[in-house]
C-alpha positions as protocol buffer text, in pm:
chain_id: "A"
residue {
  index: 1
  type: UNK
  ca { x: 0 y: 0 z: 0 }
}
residue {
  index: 2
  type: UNK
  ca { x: 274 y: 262 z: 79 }
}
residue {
  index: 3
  type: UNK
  ca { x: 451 y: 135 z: -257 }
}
residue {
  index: 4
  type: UNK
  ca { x: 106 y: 237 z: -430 }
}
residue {
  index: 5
  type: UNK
  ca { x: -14 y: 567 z: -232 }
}
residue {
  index: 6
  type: UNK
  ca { x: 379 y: 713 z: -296 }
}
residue {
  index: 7
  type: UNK
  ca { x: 427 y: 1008 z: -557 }
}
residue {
  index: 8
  type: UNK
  ca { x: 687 y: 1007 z: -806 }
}
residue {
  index: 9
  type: UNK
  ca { x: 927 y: 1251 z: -850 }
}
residue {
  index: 10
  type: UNK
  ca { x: 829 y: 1313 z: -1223 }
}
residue {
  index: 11
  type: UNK
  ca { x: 490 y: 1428 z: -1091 }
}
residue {
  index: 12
  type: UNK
  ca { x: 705 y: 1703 z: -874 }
}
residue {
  index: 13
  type: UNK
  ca { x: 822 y: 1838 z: -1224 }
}
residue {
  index: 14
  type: UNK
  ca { x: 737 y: 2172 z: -1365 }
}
residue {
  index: 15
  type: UNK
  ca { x: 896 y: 2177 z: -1729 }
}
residue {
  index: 16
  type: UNK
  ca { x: 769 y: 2575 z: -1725 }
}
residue {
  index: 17
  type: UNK
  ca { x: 910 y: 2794 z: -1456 }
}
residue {
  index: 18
  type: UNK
  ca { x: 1081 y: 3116 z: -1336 }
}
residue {
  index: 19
  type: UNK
  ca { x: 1427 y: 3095 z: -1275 }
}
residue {
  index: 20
  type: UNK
  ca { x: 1706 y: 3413 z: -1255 }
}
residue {
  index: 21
  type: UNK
  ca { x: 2053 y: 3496 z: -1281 }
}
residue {
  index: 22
  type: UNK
  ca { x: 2305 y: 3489 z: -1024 }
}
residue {
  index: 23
  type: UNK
  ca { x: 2423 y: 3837 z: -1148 }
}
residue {
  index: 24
  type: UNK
  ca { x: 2087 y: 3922 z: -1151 }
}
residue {
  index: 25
  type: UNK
  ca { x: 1980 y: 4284 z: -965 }
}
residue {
  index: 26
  type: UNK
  ca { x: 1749 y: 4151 z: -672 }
}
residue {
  index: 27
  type: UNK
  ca { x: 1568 y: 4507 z: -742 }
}
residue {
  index: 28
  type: UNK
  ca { x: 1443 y: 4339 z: -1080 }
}
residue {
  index: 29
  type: UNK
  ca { x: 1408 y: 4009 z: -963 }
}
residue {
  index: 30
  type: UNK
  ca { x: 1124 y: 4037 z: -701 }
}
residue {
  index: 31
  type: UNK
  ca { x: 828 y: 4225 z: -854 }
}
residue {
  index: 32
  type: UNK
  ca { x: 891 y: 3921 z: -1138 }
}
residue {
  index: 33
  type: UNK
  ca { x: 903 y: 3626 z: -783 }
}
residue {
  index: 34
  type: UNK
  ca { x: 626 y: 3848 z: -586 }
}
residue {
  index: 35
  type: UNK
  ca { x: 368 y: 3771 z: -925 }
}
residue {
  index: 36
  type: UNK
  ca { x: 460 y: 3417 z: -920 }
}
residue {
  index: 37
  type: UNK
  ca { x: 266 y: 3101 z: -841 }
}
residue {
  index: 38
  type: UNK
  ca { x: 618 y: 2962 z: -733 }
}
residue {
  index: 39
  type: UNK
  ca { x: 759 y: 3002 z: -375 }
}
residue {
  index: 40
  type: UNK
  ca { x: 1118 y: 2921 z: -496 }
}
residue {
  index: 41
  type: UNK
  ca { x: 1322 y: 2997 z: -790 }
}
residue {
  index: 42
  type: UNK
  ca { x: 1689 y: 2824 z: -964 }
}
residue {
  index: 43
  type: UNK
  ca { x: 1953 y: 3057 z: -954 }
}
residue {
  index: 44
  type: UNK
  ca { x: 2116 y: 2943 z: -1307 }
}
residue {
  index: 45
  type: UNK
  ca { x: 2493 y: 3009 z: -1379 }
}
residue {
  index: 46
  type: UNK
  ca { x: 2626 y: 3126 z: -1771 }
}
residue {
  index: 47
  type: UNK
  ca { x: 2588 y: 2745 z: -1820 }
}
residue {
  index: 48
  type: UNK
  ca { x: 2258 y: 2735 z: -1677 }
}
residue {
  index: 49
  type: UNK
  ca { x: 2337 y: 2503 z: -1401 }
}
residue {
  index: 50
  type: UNK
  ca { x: 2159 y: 2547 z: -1083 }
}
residue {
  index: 51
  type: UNK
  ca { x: 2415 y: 2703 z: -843 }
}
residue {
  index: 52
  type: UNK
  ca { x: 2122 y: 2777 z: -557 }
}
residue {
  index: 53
  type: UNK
  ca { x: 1748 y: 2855 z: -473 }
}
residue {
  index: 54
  type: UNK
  ca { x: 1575 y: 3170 z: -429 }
}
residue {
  index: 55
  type: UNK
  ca { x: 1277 y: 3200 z: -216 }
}
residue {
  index: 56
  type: UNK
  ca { x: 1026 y: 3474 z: -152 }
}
residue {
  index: 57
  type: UNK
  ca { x: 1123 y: 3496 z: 170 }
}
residue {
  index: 58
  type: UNK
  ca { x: 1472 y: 3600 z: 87 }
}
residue {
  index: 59
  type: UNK
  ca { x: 1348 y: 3899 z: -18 }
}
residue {
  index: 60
  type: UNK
  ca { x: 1302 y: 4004 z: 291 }
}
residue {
  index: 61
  type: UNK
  ca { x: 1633 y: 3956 z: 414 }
}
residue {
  index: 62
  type: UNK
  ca { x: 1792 y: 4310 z: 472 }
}
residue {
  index: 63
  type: UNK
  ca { x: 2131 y: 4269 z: 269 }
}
residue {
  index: 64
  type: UNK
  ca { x: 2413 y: 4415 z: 509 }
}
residue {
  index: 65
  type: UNK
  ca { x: 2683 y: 4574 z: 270 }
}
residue {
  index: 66
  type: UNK
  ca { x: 2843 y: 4866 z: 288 }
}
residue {
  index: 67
  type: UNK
  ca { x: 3085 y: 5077 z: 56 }
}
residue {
  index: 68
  type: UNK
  ca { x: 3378 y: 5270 z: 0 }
}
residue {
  index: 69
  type: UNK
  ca { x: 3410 y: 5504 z: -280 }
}
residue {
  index: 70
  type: UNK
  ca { x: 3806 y: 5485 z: -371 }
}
residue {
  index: 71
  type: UNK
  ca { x: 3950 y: 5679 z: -676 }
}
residue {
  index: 72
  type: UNK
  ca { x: 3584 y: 5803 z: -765 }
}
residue {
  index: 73
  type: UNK
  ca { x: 3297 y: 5978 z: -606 }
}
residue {
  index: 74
  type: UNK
  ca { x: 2997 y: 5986 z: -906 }
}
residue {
  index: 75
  type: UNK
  ca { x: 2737 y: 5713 z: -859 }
}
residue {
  index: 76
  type: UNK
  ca { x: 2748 y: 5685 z: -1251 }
}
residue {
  index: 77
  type: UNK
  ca { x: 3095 y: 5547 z: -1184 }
}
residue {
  index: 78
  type: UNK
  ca { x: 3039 y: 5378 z: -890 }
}
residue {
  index: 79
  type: UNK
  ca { x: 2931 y: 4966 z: -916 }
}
residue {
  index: 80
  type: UNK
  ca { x: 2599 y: 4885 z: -985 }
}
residue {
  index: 81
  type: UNK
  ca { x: 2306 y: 4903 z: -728 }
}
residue {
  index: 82
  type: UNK
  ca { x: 2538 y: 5163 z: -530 }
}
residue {
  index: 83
  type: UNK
  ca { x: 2226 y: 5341 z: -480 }
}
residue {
  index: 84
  type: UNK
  ca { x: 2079 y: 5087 z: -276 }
}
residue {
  index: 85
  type: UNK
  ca { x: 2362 y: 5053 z: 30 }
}
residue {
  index: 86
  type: UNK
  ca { x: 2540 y: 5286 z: 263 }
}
residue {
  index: 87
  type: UNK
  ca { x: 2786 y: 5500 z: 140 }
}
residue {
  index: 88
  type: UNK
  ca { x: 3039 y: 5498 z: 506 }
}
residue {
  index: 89
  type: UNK
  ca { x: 3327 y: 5656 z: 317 }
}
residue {
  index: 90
  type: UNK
  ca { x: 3547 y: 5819 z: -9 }
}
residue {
  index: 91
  type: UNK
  ca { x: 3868 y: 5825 z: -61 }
}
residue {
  index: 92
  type: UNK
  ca { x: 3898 y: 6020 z: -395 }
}
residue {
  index: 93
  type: UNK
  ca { x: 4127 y: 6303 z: -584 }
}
residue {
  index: 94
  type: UNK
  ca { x: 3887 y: 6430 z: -845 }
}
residue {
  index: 95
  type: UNK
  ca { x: 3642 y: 6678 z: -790 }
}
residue {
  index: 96
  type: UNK
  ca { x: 3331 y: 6625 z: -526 }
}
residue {
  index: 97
  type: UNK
  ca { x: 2995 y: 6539 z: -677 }
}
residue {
  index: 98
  type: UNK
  ca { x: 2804 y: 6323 z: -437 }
}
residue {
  index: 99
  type: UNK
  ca { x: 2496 y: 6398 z: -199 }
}
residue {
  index: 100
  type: UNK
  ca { x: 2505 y: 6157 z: 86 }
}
residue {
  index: 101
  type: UNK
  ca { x: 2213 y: 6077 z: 301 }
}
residue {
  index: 102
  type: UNK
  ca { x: 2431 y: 6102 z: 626 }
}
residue {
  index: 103
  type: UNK
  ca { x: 2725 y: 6269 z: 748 }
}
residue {
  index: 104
  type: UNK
  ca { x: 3042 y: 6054 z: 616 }
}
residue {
  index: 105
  type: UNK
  ca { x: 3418 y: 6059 z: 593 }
}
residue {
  index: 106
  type: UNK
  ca { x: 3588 y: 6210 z: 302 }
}
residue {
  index: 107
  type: UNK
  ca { x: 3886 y: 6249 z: 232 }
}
residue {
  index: 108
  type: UNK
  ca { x: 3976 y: 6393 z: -74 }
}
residue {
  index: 109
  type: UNK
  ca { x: 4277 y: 6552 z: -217 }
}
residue {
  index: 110
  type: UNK
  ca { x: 4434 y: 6760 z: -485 }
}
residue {
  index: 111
  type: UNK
  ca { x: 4720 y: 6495 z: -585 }
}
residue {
  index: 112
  type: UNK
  ca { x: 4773 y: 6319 z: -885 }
}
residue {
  index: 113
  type: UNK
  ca { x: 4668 y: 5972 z: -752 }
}
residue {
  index: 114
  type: UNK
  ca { x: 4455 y: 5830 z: -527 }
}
residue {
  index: 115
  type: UNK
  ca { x: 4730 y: 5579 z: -475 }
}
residue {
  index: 116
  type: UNK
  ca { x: 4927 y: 5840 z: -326 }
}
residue {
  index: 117
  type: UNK
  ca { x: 4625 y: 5953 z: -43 }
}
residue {
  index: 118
  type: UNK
  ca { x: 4613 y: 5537 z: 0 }
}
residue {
  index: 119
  type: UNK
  ca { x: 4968 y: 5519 z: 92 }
}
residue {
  index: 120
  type: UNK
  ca { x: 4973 y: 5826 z: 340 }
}
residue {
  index: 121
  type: UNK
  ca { x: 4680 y: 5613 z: 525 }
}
residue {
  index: 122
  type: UNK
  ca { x: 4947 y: 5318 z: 616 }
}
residue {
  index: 123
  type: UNK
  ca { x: 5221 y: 5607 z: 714 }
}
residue {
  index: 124
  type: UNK
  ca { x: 4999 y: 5863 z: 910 }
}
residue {
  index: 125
  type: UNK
  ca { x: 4867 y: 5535 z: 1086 }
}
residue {
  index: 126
  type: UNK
  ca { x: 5195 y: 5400 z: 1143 }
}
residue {
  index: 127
  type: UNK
  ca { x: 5099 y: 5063 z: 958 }
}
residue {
  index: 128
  type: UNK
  ca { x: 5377 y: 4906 z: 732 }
}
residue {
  index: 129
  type: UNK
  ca { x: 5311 y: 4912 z: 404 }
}
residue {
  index: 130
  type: UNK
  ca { x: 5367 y: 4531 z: 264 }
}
residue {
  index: 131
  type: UNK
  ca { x: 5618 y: 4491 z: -45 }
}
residue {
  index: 132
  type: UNK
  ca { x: 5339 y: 4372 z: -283 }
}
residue {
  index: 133
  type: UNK
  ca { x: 5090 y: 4642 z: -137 }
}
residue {
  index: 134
  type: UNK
  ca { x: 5401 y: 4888 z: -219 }
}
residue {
  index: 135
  type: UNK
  ca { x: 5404 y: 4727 z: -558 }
}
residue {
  index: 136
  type: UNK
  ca { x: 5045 y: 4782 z: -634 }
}
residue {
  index: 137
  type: UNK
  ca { x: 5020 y: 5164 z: -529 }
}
residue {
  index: 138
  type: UNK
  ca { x: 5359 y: 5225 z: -716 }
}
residue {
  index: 139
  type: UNK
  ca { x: 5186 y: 5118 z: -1031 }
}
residue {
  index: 140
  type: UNK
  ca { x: 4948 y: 5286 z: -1006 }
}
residue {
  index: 141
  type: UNK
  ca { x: 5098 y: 5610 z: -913 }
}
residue {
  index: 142
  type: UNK
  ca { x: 5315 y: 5569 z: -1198 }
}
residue {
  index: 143
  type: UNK
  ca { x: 4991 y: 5507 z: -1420 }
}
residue {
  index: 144
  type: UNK
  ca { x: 4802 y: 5772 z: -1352 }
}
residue {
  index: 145
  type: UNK
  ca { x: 5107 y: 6073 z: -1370 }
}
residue {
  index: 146
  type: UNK
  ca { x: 5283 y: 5889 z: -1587 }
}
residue {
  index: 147
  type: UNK
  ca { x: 5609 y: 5888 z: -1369 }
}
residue {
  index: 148
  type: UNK
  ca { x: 5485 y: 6227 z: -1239 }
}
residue {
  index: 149
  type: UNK
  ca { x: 5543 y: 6431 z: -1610 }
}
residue {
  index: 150
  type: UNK
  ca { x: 5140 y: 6475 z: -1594 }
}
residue {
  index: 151
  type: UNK
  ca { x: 5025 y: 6820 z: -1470 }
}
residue {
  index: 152
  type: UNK
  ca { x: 4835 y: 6644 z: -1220 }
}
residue {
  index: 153
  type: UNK
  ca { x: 5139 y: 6543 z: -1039 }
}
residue {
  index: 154
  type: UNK
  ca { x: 5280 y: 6720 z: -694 }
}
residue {
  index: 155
  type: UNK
  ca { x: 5506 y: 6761 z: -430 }
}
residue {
  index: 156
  type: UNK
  ca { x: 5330 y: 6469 z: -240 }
}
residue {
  index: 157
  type: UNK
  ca { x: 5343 y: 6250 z: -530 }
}
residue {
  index: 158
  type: UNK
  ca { x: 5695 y: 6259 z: -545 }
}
residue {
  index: 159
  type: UNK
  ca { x: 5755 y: 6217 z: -196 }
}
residue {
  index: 160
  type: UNK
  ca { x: 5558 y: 5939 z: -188 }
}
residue {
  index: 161
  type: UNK
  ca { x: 5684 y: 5751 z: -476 }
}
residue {
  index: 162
  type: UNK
  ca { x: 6043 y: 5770 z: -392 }
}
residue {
  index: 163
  type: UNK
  ca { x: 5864 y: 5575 z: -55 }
}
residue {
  index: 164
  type: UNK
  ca { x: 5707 y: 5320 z: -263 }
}
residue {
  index: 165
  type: UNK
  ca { x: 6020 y: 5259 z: -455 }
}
residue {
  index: 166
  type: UNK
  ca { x: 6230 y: 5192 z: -138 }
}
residue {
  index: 167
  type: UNK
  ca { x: 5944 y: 4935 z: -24 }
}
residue {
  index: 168
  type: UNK
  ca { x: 5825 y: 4798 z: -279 }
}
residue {
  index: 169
  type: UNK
  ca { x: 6238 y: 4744 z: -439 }
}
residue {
  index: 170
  type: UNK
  ca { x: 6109 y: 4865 z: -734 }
}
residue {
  index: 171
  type: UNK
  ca { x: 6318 y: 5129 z: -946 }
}
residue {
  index: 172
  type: UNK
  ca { x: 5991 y: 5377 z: -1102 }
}
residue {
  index: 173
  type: UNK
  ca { x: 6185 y: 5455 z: -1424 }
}
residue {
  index: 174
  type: UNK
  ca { x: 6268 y: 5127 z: -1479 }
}
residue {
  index: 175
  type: UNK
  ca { x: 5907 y: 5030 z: -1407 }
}
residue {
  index: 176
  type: UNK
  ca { x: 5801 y: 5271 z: -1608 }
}
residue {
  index: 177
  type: UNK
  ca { x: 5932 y: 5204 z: -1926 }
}
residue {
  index: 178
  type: UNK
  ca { x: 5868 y: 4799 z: -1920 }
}
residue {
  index: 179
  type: UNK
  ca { x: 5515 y: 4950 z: -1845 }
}
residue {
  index: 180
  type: UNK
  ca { x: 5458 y: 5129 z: -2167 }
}
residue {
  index: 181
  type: UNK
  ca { x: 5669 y: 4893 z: -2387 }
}
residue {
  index: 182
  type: UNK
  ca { x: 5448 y: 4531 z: -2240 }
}
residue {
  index: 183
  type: UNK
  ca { x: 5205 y: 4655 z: -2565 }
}
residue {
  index: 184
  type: UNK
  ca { x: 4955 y: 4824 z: -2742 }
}
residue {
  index: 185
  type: UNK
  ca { x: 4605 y: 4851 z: -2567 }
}
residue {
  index: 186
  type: UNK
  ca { x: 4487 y: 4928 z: -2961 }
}
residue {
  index: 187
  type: UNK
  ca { x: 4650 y: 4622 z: -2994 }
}
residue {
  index: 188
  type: UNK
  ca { x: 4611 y: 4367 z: -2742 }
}
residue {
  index: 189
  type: UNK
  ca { x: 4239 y: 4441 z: -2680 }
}
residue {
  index: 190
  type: UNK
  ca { x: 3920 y: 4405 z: -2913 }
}
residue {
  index: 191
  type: UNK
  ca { x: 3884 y: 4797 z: -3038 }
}
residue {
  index: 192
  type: UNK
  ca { x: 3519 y: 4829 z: -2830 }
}
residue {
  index: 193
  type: UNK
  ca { x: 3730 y: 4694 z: -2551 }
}
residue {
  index: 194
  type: UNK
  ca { x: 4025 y: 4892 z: -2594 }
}
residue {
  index: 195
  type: UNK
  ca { x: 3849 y: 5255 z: -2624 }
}
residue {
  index: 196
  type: UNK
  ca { x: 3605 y: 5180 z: -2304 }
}
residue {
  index: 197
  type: UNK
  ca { x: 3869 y: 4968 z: -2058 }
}
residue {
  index: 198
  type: UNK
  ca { x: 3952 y: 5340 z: -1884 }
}
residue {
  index: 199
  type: UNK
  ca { x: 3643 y: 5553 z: -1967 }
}
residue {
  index: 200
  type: UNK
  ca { x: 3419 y: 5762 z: -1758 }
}
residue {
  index: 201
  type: UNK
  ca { x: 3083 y: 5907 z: -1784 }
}
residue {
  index: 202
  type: UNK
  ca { x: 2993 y: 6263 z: -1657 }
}
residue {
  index: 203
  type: UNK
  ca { x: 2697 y: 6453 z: -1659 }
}
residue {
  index: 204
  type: UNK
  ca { x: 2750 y: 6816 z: -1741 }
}
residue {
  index: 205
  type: UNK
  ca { x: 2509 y: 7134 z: -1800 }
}
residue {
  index: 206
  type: UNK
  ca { x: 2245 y: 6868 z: -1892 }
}
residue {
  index: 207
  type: UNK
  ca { x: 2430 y: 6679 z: -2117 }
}
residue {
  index: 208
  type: UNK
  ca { x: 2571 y: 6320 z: -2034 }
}
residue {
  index: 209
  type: UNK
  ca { x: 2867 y: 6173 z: -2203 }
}
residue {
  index: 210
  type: UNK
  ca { x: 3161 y: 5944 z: -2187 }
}
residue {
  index: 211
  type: UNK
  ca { x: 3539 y: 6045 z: -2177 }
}
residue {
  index: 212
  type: UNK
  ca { x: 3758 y: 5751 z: -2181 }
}
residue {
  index: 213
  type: UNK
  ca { x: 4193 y: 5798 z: -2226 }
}
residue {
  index: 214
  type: UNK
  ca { x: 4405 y: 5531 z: -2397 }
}
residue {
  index: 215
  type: UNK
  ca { x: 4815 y: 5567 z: -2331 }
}
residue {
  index: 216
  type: UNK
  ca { x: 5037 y: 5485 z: -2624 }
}
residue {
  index: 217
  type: UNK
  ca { x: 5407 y: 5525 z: -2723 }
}
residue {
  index: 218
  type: UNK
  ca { x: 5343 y: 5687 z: -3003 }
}
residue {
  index: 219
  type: UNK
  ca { x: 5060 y: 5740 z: -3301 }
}
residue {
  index: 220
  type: UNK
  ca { x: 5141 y: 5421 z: -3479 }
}
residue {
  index: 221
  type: UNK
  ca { x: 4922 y: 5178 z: -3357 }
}
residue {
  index: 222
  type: UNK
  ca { x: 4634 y: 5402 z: -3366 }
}
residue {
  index: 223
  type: UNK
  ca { x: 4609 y: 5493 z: -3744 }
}
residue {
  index: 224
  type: UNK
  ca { x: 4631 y: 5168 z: -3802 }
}
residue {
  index: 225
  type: UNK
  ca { x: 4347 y: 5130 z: -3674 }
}
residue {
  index: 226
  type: UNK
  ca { x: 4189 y: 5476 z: -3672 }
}
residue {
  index: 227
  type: UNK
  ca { x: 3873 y: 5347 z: -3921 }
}
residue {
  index: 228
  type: UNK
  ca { x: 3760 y: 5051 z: -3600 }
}
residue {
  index: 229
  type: UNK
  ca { x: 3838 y: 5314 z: -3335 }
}
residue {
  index: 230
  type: UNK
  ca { x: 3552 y: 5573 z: -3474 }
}
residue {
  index: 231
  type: UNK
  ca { x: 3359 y: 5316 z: -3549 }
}
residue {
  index: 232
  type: UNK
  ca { x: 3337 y: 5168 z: -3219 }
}
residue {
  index: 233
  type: UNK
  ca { x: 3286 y: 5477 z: -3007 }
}
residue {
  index: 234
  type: UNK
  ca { x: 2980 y: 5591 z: -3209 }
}
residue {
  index: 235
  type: UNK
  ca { x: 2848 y: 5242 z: -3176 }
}
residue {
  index: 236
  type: UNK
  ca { x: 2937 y: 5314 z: -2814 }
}
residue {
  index: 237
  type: UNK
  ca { x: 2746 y: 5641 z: -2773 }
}
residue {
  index: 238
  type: UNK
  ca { x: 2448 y: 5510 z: -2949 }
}
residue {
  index: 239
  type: UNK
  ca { x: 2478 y: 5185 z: -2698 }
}
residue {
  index: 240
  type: UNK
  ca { x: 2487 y: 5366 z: -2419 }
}
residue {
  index: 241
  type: UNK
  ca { x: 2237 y: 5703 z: -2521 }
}
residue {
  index: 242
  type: UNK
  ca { x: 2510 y: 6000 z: -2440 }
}
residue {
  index: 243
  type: UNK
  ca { x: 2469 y: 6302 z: -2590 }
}
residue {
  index: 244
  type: UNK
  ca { x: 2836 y: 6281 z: -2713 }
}
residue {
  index: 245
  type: UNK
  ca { x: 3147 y: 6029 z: -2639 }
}
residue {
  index: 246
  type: UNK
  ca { x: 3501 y: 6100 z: -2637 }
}
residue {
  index: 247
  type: UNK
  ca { x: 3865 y: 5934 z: -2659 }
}
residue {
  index: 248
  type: UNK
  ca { x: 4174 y: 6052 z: -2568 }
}
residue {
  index: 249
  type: UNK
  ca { x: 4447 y: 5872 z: -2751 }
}
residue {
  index: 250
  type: UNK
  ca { x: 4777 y: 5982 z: -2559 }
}
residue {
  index: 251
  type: UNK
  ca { x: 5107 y: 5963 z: -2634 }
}
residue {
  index: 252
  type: UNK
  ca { x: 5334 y: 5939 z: -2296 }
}
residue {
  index: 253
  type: UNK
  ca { x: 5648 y: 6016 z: -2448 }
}
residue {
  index: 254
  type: UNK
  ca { x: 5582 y: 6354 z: -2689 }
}
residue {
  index: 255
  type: UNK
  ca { x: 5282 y: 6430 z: -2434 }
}
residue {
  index: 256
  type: UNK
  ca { x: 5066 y: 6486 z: -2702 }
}
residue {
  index: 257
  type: UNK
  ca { x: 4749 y: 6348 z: -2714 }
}
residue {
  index: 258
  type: UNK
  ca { x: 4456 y: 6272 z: -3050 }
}
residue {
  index: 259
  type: UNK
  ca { x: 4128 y: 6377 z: -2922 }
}
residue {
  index: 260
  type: UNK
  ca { x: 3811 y: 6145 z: -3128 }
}
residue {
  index: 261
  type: UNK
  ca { x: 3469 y: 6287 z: -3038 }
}
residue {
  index: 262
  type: UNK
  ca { x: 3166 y: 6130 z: -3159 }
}
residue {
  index: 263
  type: UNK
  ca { x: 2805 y: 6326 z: -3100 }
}
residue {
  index: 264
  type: UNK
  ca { x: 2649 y: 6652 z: -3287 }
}
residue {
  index: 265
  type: UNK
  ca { x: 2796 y: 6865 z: -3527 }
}
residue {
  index: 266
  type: UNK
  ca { x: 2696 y: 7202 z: -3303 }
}
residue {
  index: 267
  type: UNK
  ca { x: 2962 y: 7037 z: -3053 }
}
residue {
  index: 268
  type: UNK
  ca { x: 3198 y: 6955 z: -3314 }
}
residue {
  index: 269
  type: UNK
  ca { x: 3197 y: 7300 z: -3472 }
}
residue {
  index: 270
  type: UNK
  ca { x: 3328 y: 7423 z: -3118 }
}
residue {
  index: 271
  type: UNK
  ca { x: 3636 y: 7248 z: -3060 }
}
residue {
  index: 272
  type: UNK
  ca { x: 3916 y: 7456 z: -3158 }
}
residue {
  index: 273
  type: UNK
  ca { x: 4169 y: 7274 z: -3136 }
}
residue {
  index: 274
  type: UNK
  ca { x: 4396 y: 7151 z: -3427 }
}
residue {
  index: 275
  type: UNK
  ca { x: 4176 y: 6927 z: -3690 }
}
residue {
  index: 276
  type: UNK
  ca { x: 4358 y: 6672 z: -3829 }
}
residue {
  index: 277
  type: UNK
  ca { x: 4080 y: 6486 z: -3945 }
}
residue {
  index: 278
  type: UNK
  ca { x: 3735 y: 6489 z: -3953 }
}
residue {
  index: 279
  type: UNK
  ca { x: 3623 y: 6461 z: -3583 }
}
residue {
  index: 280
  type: UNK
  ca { x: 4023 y: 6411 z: -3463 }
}
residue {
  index: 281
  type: UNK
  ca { x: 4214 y: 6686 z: -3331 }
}
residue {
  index: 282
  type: UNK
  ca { x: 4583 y: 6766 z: -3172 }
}
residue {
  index: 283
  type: UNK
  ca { x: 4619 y: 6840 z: -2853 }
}
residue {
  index: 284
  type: UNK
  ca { x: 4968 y: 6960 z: -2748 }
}
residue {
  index: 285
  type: UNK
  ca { x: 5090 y: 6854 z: -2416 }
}
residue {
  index: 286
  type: UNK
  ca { x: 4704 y: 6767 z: -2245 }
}
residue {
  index: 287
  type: UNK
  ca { x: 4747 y: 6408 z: -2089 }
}
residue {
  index: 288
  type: UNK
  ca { x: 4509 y: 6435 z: -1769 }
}
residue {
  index: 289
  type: UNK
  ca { x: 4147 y: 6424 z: -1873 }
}
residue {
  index: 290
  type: UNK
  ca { x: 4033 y: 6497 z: -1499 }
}
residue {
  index: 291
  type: UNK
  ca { x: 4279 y: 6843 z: -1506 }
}
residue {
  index: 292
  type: UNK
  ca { x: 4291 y: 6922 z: -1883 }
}
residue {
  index: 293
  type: UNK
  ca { x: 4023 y: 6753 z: -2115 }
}
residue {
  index: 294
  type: UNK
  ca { x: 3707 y: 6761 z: -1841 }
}
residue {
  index: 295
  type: UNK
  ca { x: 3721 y: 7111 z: -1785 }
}
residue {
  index: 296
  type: UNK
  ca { x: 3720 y: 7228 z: -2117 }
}
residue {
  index: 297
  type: UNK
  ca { x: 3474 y: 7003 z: -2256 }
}
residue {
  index: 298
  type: UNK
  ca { x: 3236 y: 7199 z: -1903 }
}
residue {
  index: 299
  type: UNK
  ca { x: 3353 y: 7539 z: -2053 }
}
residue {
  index: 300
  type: UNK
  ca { x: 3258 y: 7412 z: -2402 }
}
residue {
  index: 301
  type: UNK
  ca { x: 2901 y: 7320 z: -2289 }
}
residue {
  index: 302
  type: UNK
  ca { x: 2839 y: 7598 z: -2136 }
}
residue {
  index: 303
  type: UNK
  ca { x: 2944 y: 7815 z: -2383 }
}
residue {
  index: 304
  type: UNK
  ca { x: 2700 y: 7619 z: -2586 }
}
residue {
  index: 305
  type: UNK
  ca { x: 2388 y: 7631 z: -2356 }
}
């Protein structure tokens, strides 16, 4: 009898049902589980394997994460569903654009890197600074002033990197140099890749777009490939709706950098820099697009509004 009265599993099965994601937003997820006949839901993998179970009731769940803002302070920059946890703390160099809900520690400073405020943490604390945590701010002090010749760089920088060096046993000129000669991004990336893997987007007078910077030794690489390079950062704008995008295509040894904008022709018609080409111009010693580029591209806007 207990053979007859049991249920099979197959009669268990649902062959139509709601599964998600496990990158999926939990914001999007739960009006989609709340209309559901089901009280529990796959969580599917790339390969749609089940990697766990969602219920209803883990929507109620309060999730208990909290952020630092390092090297940026836009919530368009920030990771996604930053609007949805507490903001504790920046630690940032560029200029101040968030409204927090609470009072919060910031501390932001005009220096060339953020690397730079990171490292004066361990030394005004007294902390050691380990030799592969040395390393890592190094390079990336070295990155972003380009072994301090960007006009971004100061007194602090300096000081700071000839601390890193000592730690870290790393010579910075050295570094430098096997930095810019390990490749082309132009050519070691995909071109939609390569034109968005440093890029930013601001929102100006009204008007969002996208300035991203690729660092070169020299122009060769790039009009090689200038014909993918427009392509792909129209395609990009359109992708992404900005009014305009831009690319900054700089060379680290001359200090000259190729400016590509892709948008309206009213913008266009503005820039007065040196036209090379259609929509390419020459900009003579501008590297930094937070102390250079960004600011005129505000004054252009507003001279256009």
């Amino acid at each position: 009898m207990l053979s007859r009265a049991s249920i099979a599993v197959r009669h268990m099965l649902h062959e139509h049902y709601l599964s998600f994601r496990e990158d999926e937003s939990l914001a999007l997820a739960e009006p989609l589980a709340a209309a559901s006949n089901f009280q529990a839901f796959p969580v599917l993998d790339q390969n749609r394997r089940t990697v766990g179970i969602l219920s209803k009731s883990d929507f109620l769940k309060k999730v208990e994460r909290k952020l630092i803002l390092v090297d940026h302070n836009e919530l368009t920059q920030a990771v996604h569903g930053v609007e949805q946890v507490e903001i504790i703390e920046i630690v940032d160099h560029h200029r101040v654009q968030i409204q927090t809900a609470t009072p919060i520690f910031i501390r932001n400073e005009p220096v060339g890197s953020t690397s730079t405020i990171v490292a004066d943490c361990f030394l005004r604390n007294g902390i050691e600074i380990p030799k592969n945590i040395a390393g890592l701010l190094l390079a990336g002090l070295i990155s972003d002033t380009l072994n301090l010749t960007s006009p971004t760089s100061t007194a602090r920088d300096a000081e700071i990197l000839g601390i890193l060096e000592k730690t870290a046993d790393v010579n910075a000129r050295e570094f430098t140099e096997n930095l810019f000669a390990s490749g082309s991004v132009l050519v070691s990336r995909p071109t939609p890749q390569a034109i968005t893997s440093d890029c930013k987007e601001y929102v100006e007078q009204g008007t969002s777009f996208s300035v991203a910077q690729v660092e070169e030794i020299g122009f060769e690489q790039f009009w090689k490939r200038k014909e993918d390079v427009v392509t792909a950062l129209e395609a990009y704008r359109r992708q992404k709706g900005y009014d305009f995008s831009a690319l900054l295509v700089t060379d680290v040894v001359t200090q000259v950098s190729l400016l590509l904008v892709a948008g309206p022709e009213d913008l266009l018609s503005k820039i007065d820099y040196p036209e090379l080409e259609d929509g390419i111009w020459e900009l003579e010693n501008v590297v930094s697009r937070k102390k250079q580029l960004l600011p005129y591209f505000t004054h252009l806007l507003k001279r256009l509004s």
